[in-house]
C-alpha positions as CSV (number, residue, x, y, z in Angstrom):
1,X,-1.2,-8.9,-23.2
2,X,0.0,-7.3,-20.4
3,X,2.9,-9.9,-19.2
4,X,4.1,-9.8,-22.6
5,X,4.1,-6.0,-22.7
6,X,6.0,-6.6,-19.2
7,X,8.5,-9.2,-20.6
8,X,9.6,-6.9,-23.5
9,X,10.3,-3.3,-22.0
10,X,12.0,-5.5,-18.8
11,X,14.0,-6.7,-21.6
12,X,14.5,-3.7,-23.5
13,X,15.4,-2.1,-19.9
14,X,18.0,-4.8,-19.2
15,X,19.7,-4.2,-22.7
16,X,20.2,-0.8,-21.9
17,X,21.6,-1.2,-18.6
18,X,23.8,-3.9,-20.5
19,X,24.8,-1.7,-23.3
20,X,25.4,1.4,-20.3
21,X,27.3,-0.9,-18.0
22,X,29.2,-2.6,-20.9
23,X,31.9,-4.5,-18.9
24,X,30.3,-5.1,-15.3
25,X,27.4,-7.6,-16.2
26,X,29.6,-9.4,-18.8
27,X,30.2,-12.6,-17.0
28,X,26.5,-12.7,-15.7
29,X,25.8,-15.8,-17.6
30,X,29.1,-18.0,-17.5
31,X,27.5,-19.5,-14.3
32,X,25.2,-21.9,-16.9
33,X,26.7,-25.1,-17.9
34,X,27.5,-25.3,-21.6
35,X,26.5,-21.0,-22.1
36,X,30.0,-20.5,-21.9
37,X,30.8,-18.7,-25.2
38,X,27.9,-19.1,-27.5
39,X,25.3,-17.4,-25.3
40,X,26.0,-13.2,-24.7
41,X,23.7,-11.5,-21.8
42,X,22.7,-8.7,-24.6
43,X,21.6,-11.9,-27.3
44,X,19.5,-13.1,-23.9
45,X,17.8,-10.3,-23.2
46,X,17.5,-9.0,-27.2
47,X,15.1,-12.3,-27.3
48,X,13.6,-11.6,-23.8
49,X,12.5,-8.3,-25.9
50,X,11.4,-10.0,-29.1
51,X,9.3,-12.9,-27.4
52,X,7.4,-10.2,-25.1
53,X,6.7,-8.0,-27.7
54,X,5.6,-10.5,-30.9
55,X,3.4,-12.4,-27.9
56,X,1.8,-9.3,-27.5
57,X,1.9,-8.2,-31.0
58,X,0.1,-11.6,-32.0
59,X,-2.6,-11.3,-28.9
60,X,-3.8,-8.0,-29.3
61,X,-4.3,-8.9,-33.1
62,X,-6.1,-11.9,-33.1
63,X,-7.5,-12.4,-29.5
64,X,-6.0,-15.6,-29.0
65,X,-4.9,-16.8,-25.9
66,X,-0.9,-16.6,-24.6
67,X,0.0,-20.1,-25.8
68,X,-1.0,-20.0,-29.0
69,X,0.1,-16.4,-29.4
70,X,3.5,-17.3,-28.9
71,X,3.9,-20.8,-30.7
């Protein structure tokens, strides 16, 4: 549970820093072929957030392992 813990509040910490430093970390992702457009660093790291914390959400509830928590 605790890399999932880890993967949402690094997420949540790397929204804020997105949503403080609004402009500066905006072309961070245009580097990726084919992210150009569709894919925003704040919808990146908004998942990052969601998937760490439902993983551990769903392992600290039913004591499965982290596959299955997060399939």
């Amino acid at each position: 549970m605790g890399w999932f813990l880890g993967l949402g509040i690094g997420g949540l910490v790397l929204l804020g820093l997105v949503f403080v430093l609004d402009g500066v970390l905006d072309g961070l992702l245009d580097g990726f072929a084919g992210a150009d457009g569709w894919l925003s660093l704040p919808a990146a790291t908004a998942f990052l957030s969601m998937l760490g914390f439902v993983g551990a959400i769903a392992q600290g509830t039913t004591g499965m392992g982290p596959v299955p928590a997060v399939a």
